[in-house]
N, C-alpha and C positions, 0 to 999 in steps of 0.2 A: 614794687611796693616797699620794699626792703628802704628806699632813702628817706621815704616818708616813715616811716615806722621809727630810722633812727629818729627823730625829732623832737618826739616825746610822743611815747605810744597815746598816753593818758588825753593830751592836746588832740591830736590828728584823729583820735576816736570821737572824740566830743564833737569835732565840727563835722565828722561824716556820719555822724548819728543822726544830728539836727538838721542835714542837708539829705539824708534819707526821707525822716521821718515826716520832712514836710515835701517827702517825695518834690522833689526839686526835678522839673525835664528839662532841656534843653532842646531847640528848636533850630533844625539845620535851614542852610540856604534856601533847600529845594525843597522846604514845609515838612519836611519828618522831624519827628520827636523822639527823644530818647532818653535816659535818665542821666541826671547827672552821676559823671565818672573821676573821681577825683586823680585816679591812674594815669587818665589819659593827661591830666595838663602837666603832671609829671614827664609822661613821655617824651611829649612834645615839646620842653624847656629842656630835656635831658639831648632831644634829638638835635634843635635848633645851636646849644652849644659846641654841640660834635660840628657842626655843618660848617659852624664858624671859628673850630679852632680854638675859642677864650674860654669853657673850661668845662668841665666834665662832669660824674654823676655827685661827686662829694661838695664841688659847690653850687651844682643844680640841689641839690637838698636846702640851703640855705636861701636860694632862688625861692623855694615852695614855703619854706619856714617864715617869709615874708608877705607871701601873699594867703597867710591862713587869715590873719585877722578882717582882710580886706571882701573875701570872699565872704567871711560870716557877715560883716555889716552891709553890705553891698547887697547880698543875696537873704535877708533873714526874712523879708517879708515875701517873698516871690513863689508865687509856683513853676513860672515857667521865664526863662530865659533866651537870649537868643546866643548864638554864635561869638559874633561879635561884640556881645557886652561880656563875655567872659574872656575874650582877648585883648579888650580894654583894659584889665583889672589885672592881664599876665603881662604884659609887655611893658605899663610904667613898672611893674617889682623887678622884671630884669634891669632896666634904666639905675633904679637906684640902689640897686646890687654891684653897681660900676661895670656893667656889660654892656654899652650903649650899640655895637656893632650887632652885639646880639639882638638884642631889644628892634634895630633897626630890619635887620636881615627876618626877625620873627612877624614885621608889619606889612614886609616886602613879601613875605614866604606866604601870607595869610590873603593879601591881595591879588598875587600871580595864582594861587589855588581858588581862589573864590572867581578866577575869570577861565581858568580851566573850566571849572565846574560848570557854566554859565556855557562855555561853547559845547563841552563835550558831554553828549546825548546818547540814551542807549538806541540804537538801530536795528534794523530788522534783517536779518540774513535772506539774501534772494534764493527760495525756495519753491521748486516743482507741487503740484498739487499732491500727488501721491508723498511727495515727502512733507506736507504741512498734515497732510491725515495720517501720518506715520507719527509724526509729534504731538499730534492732538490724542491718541490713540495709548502713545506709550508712556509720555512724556511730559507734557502741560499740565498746571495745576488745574484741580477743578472742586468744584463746592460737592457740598453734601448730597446736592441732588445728580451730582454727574456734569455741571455745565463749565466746560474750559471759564477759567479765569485767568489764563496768561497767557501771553504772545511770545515764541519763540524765541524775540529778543529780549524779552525778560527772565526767559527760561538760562539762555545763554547769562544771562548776567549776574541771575541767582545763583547759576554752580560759579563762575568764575569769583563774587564776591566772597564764597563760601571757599572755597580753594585757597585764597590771598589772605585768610585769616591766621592763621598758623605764622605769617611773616612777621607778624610782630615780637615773634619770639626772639626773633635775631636781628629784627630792624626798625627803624622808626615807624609811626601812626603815616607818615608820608607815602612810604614805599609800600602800604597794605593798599595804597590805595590805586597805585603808580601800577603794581602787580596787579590787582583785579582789572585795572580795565586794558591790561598787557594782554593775559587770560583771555579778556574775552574780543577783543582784537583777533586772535586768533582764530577762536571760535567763531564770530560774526561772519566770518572771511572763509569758512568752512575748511582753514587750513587743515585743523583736527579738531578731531569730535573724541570726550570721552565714553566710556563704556555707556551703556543705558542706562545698569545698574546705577551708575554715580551721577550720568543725567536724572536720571528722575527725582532720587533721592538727597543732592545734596541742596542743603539751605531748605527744604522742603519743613514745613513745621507738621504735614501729615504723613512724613516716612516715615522710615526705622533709623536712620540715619546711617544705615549699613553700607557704604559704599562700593565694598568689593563685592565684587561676581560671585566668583570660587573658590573653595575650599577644598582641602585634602585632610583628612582623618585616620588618625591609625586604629589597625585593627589586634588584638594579640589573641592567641587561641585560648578562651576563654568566656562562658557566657558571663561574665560582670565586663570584659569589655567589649564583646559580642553588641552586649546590650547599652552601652555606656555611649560606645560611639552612637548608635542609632539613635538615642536622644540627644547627641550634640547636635547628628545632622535634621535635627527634625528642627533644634533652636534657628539652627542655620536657615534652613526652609521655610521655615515661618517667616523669617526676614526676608526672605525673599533671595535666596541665596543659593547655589548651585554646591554639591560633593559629590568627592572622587576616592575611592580607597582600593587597597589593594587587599583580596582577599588570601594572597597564598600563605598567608600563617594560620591561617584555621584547617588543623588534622582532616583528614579525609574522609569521605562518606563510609560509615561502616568500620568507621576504627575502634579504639577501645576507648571505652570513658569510666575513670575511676575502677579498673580493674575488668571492665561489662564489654566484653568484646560485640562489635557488631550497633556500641550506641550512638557513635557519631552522627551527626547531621550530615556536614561537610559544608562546604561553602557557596554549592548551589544553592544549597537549601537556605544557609543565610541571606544569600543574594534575592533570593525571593521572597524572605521575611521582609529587608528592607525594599523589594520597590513595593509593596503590599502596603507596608508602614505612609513611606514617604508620597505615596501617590495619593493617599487621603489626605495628608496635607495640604498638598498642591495643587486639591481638588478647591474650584472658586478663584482661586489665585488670579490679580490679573498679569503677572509677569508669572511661567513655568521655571523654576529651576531643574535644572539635567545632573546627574550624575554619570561617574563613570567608574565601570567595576574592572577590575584586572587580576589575571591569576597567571602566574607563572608558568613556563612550560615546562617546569621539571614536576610540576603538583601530580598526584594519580589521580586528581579527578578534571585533570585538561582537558580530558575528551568530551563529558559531561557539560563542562564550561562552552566547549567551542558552537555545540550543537544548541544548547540551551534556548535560542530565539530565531530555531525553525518554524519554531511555528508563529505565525505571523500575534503581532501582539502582546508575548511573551516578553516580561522581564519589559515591560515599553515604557522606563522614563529611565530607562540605564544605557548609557555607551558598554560596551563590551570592549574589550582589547587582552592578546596575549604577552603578556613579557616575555621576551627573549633574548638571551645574555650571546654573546660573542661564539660561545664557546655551541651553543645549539645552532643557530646558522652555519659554522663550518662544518659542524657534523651532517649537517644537509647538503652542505654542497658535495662532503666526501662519501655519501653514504654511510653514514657512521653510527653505533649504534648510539640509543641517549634512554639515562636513567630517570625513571621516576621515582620521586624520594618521598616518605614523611616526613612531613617540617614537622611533627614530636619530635619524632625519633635521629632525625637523621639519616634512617637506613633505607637502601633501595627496595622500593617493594614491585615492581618492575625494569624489566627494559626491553625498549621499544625500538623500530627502526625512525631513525632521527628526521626521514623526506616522508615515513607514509604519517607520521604527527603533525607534520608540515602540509601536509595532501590535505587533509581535515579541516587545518585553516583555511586554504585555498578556496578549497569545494563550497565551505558555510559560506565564505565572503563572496564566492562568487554567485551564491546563492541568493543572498540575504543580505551583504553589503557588513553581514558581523561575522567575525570580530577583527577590530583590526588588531596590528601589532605595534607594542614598544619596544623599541630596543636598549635595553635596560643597559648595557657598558656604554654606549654613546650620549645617555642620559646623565650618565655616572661623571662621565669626562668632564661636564661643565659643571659639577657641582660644586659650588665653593667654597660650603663647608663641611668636606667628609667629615668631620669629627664628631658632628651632632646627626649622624644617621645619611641611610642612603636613599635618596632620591628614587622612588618605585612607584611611583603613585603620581596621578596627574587632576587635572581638571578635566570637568565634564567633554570639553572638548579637544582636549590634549596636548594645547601649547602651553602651556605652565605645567613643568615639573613642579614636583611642591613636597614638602619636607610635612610630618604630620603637623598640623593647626597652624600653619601658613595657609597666606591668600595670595590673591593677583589683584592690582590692581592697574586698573589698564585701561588706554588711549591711546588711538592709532590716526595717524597722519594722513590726510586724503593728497595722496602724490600728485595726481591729476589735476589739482592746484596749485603746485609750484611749476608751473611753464611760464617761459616770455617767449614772444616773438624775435625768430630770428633775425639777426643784424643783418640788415643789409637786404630781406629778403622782400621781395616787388613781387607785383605781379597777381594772377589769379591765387598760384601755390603758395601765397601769403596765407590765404584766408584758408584752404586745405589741409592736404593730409600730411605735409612737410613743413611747415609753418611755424612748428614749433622745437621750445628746446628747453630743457630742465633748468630753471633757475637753481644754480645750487646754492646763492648768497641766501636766498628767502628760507629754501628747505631749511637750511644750518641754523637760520633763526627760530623757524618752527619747533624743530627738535632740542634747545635748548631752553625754550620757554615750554616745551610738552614735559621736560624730565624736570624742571622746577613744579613744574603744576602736579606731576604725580609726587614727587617726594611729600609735598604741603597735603595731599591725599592721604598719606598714611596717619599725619600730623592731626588730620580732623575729623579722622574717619572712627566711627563709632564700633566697637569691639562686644561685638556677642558674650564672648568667653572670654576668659582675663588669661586663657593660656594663647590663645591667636594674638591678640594684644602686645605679651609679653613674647612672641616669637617674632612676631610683623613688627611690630614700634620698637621694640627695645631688643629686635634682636639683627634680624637680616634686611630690614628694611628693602623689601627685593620691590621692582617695579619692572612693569611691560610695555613699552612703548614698542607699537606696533603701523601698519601703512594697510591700507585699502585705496582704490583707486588706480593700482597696479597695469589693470588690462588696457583703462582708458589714458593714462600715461600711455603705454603702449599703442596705442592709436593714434593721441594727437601726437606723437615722437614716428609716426610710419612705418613702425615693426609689427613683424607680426607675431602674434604669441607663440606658434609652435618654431622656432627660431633658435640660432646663436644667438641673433642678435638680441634677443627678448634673456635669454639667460645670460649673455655679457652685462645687459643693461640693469640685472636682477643683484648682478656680484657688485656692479658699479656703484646701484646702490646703498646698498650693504654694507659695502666695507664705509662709506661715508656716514648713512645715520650714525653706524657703530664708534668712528671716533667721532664724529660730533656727542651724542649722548655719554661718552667716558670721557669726551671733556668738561661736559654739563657739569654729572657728577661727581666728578673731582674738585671743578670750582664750589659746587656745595660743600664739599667735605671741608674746604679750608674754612669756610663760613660758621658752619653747622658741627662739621664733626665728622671722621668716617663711623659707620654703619658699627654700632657696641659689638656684633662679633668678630670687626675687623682681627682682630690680634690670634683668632683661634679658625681665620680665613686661609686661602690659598695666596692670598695678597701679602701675609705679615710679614712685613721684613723688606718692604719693595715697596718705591718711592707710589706706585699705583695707588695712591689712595680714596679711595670710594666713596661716597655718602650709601651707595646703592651695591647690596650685595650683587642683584641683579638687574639689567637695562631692558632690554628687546625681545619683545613676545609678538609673534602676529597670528591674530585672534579672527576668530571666522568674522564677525562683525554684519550679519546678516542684518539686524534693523538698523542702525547707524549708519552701515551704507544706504540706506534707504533714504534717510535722513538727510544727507548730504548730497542724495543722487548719485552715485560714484559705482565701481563694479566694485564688489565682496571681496577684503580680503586680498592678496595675491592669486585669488582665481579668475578663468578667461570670463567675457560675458558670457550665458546663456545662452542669450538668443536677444538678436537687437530688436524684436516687436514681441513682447511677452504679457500674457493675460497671468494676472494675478489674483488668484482667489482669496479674499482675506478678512479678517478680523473676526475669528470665530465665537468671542466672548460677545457677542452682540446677539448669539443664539442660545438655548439654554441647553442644546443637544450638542452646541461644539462645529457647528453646520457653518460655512463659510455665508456669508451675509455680503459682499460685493464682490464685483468682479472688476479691476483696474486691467488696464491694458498701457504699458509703458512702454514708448520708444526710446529706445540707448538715446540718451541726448550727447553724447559726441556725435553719434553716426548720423543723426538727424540735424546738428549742425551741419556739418561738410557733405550729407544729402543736399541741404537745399541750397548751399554754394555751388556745388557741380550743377545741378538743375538750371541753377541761376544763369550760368556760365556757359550754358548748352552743352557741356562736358559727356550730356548723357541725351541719346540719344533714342528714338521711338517709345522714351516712358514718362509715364508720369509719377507725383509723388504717391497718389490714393493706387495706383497699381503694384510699385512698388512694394509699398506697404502690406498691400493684399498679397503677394507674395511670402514675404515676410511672417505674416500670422498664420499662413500655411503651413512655410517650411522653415520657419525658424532661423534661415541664413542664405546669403547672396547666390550659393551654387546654385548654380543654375539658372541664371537668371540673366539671360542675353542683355546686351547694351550696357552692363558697368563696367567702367573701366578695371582694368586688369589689376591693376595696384590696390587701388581700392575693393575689390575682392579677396585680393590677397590678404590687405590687410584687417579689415573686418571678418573676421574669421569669431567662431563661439565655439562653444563647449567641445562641441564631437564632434569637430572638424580637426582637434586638437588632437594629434597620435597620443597616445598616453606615456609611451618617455618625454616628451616633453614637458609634463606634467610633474611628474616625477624630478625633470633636472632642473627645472622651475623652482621646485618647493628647496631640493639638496644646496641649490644657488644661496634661496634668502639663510637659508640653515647655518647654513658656514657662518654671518655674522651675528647671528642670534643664539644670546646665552642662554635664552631661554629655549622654547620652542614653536614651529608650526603647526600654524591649522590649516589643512590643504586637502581636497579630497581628489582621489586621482581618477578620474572618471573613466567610464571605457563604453561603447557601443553596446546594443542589448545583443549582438553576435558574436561580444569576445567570447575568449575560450578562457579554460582554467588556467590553461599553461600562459596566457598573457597575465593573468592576475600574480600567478607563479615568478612570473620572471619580474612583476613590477615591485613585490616585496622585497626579492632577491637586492635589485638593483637600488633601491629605496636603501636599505642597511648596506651595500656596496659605498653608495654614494655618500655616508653622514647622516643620513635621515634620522632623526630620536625617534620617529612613528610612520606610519601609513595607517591612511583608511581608504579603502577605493570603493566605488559605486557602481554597478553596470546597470545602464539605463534599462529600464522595464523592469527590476529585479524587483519591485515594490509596483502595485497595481496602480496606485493614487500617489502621483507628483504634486511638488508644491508651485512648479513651474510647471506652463504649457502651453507650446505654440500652434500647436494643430491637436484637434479632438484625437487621442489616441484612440490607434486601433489594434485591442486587443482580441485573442482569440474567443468566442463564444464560451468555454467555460473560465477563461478569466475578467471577463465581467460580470457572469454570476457570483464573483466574491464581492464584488465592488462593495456591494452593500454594509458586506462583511467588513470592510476596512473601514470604511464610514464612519462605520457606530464604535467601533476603537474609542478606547477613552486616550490614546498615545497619540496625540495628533500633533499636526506642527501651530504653534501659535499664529504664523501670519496670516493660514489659511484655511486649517481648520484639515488637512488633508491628510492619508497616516504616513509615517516615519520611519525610516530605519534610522537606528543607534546606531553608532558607530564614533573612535574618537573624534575624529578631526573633523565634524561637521557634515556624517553624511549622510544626517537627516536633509538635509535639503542639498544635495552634493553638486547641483550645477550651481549654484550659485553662494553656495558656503551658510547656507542658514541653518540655525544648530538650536538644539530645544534647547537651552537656556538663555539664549537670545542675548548673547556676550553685547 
């Protein structure tokens, strides 16, 4: 506006008052209306000059200074205009401004866009039934009474033209529009899908406009900000928004307050104010937000902490997790002793043995699935800007480290859509379990329009607090681009998960999104700018320059995989025939209200090609399948070929180091972190849980959460009617009525970081 304004303020006012006041619309191609914008025919003379080279913003001002008078006579009687007659009245004032090339290129530009427009339609993404009731459910607009008002494809078209808006900041009205339908190419194509949160919410005129998922909030030992954060994160919640905070600065139970020995709370007890608080919130909600609390392991009320959600229900809309610094792991592996300190004071007010504090984690998690652990110097390593504090605190579900009143915001890449068929490859094993091969030209395309689409994210995304705002937009501009689809990649590629070759293909990856996306973002930065705390980054002074302080989070992604049909996340399937219990908001008691039964559609493609093929012999596909919803997986089950057993493999078929070198694999190129849950059999032992945390911070891990099947009465997944002992279905009831339930299904939940509420298949109470 700045060219118009030089012009004569007094002029350019007069005629946008008169073209207000008689509300003046404009009438596009495809019958929408919109008010007239006198910005934009600016733009667009400023843009069509650049295009052509003959001249810039200072005699596009003289350009617009010509067509004022023509615009008031032309338009003084009019309420509604179209398109095209206000491109009549722009193009002769370039003409007799002496820009005829321009003028020419601007009737050529206006005719090639008006036949674009005319061919290019929005479409509908080929979607599974359970995944059109997953978007109806989470997703699609709906009226006042409840009844969807949008199709999928409009869904996708509303966030993408809502993302592309922000382009205009740095590009022409052209390229907003080149971008949105770039955006949702993508997304039609179900390359990537972003978070829920920013599905539902962006371009929505009945959200909050709150985009991102998660938050992290600091805490200091004080009830003003005891209490300070608890109303930040209730604003947060209200939007519909997920917090993580780390509790170990608040004094210990039974400390001294203002001279009164023996007043403290301690941070249990805080931690129970807040799920108390925040659970009345979230009470109606139709999206859950999760939190996640973390306490130190040098705190003296660790023990406290670890036990705290024995009992089934307790603390149940909180992840739990221990921090633990470098220096307490190797005192575990030596035997060594380890101090507990007052974060007042500083001073030791115990000391413990380093493996029986360790044994505690163990036991609860193998109990209970809580609490996992972070490891707070391998979190630290990626941070990349030590100067503004340290990194101790995460997201609900633990892939986003997060600095206090930072967010994540975040989209992840469905792998399993970038295959082609092999060259050259004939035959039956065409259509098979060999068939295929990673396109890596499409993926590099994916990931460089997914890290355009989140950075334009931060750019529109609406800010609660003006302290997130001014951390997120004007500070580190961090972003998570993250992959689901992982297992079935793995299937149509003919690996099998628990493998080398599945964690060769895991680093293969890896290391590729990673420089793709740090090219991304470097070519933003020359555009845009690097990220405002570049100069006080670990980058200053080094040609690296960023728009993104941060690139790559992979996020549990439990309904979005749904959405896309794809498996969760970088974890294995499940089980390829799974009943799902779901959408408990349809009950007023929280009570699951259907029951879906989904077949893996990889494994039900190249089922009915082998069938087809007579590959498979004395079966059929309904006996198959009936196997299947029994026992959850191929063992067992004479006449499949060998290969295809092997490689259709799920969840607890999976040894649990492979699990573990799985998650350590994507970790290595992710600045951010994993959401992974490492599953075990209901007959593992402690000492397996022991040795998988060991091996987890051996390997680079920032976290673990592990799951041992049974540890929780009521799963969110199930392939055969479990059979539990006689007095553990007399709870059942007990879990039931839980008000901590999982949202897809209404079933109860263990807390834990990385998703292990629903830990075969990575679904996580805040539904990333």
């Amino acid at each position: 506006m700045q060219g118009i304004l030089a012009l004569g303020k007094k002029q350019i006012e007069d005629i946008r008052e008169q073209l207000t006041r008689r509300s003046l619309g404009v009438k596009k191609r495809d019958g929408r209306e919109e008010p007239f914008d006198l910005a934009k025919i600016e733009r667009s003379v400023i843009a069509a000059g650049a295009d052509t080279g003959e001249f810039g913003k200072r005699e596009a001002a003289k350009v617009i200074k010509g067509l004022m008078a023509k615009l008031q006579n032309g338009f003084s009687r009019r309420r509604m205009v179209t398109v095209d007659e206000v491109r009549n009245i722009v193009e002769p004032a370039i003409a007799q401004a002496g820009y005829f090339a321009t003028a020419k290129y601007y009737i050529l530009y206006s005719t090639r866009k008006a036949a674009d427009e005319a061919e290019w339609k929005i479409r509908e993404p080929e979607m599974a039934g359970h995944s059109l009731e997953v978007a109806k459910k989470r997703y699609l607009r709906t009226d006042m009474q409840g009844r969807v008002i949008e199709t999928p494809g409009a869904l996708l078209w509303r966030v993408a033209r809502h993302m592309a808006k922000s382009e205009i900041g740095w590009e022409s009205e052209g390229e907003v529009e080149r971008m949105a339908r770039e955006f949702f190419e993508r997304m039609v194509k179900l390359k990537f899908v972003c978070s829920g949160k920013a599905m539902f919410e962006a371009g929505n005129d009945g959200g909050t406009g709150q985009l991102s998922a998660c938050f992290v909030l600091g805490i200091e030992d004080s009830i003003a900000s005891i209490f300070k954060t608890l109303g930040e994160a209730a604003l947060i919640h209200k939007n519909n928004g997920g917090t993580g905070f780390n509790f170990s600065k608040i004094r210990p139970c039974r400390d001294k307050v203002k001279n009164v020995p023996g007043a403290a709370s301690g941070p249990v007890d805080f931690l129970q104010a807040y799920s108390a608080a925040l659970s009345k919130i979230l009470q109606g909600a139709k999206r859950r937000g999760g939190n996640m609390a973390i306490l130190n392991a040098d705190h003296p009320d660790v023990y406290d902490f670890i036990r705290v959600k024995e009992e089934d229900g307790n603390i149940k809309n909180f992840n739990i997790s221990v921090g633990a610094v470098d220096a307490f792991m190797e005192a575990v592996e030596k035997g060594k002793d380890w101090r507990l300190v007052n974060p007042r004071t500083g001073e030791t007010t115990v000391t413990v043995k380093a493996r029986r504090l360790f044994d505690e984690i163990v036991s609860a998690a193998h109990k209970t699935g809580d609490p996992g652990m972070i490891f707070l110097d391998r979190v630290e390593q990626d941070n990349p800007t030590p100067t503004l504090g340290k990194l101790d605190a995460t997201n609900p579900c633990g892939e986003q480290p997060l600095l206090p009143y930072e967010s994540c915001n975040l989209s992840s890449i469905v792998l399993s859509r970038h295959v082609k068929r092999k060259n050259g490859k004939r035959g039956r094993d065409a259509h098979g379990l060999f068939g295929w091969e990673v396109d890596w030209d499409d993926l590099g395309e994916t990931v460089r329009t997914a890290i355009r689409f989140l950075d334009n994210m931060i750019e529109v995304n609406t800010y609660i607090l003006p302290e997130i705002e001014r951390v997120v937009r004007h500070g580190n501009r961090k972003i998570g681009l993250g992959v689901m689809g992982f297992a079935h990649l793995l299937f149509k590629l003919g690996i099998p998960y628990g493998s080398r070759e599945a964690v060769a293909m895991a680093d293969h990856l890896g290391k590729f999104i990673k420089r793709e996306a740090e090219a991304a973002s470097m070519e933003l930065a020359k555009a845009r700018g690097v990220f405002p705390n570049f100069d006080i980054s670990y980058w200053a002074g080094t040609a690296e320059r960023y728009r993104n302080a941060t690139m790559l989070t992979i996020a549990p992604t439990g309904t979005i995989s749904l959405f896309a049909n794809c498996s969760a996340g970088i974890e294995p399937v499940f089980s390829l025939v799974t009943a799902r219990r779901t959408f408990f908001e349809d009950d007023r008691r929280n009570r699951a209200t259907k029951t879906m039964t989904i077949v893996d559609p990889v494994f039900e493609e190249v089922l009915d090609v082998k069938l087809k093929n007579g590959e498979i012999q004395g079966l059929t596909k309904r006996g198959i399948l009936s196997h299947l919803k029994k026992q959850g997986s191929l063992s067992g089950l004479k006449g499949v070929p060998k290969k295809m057993a092997e490689v259709f493999v799920t969840t607890h078929e999976v040894d649990w180091p492979w699990h573990v070198k799985i998650q350590a694999a994507w970790q290595k190129y992710c600045d951010n972190s994993v959401s992974k849950t490492i599953n075990f059999k209901h007959s593992a032992k402690r000492k397996d849980v022991k040795d998988a945390y060991l091996l987890a911070w051996r390997l680079g891990c920032k976290g673990i959460t592990i799951y041992r099947d049974g540890s929780k009465v009521d799963q969110v997944l199930s392939t055969v009617a479990e059979k539990h002992p006689a007095s553990k279905r007399m709870e059942t009831k007990k879990i039931a009525a839980l008000e901590g339930v999982c949202p897809e299904c209404g079933s109860a939940m263990t807390f834990a970081e990385g998703c292990a509420t629903c830990p075969q298949c990575a679904y996580s109470y805040c539904a990333v």
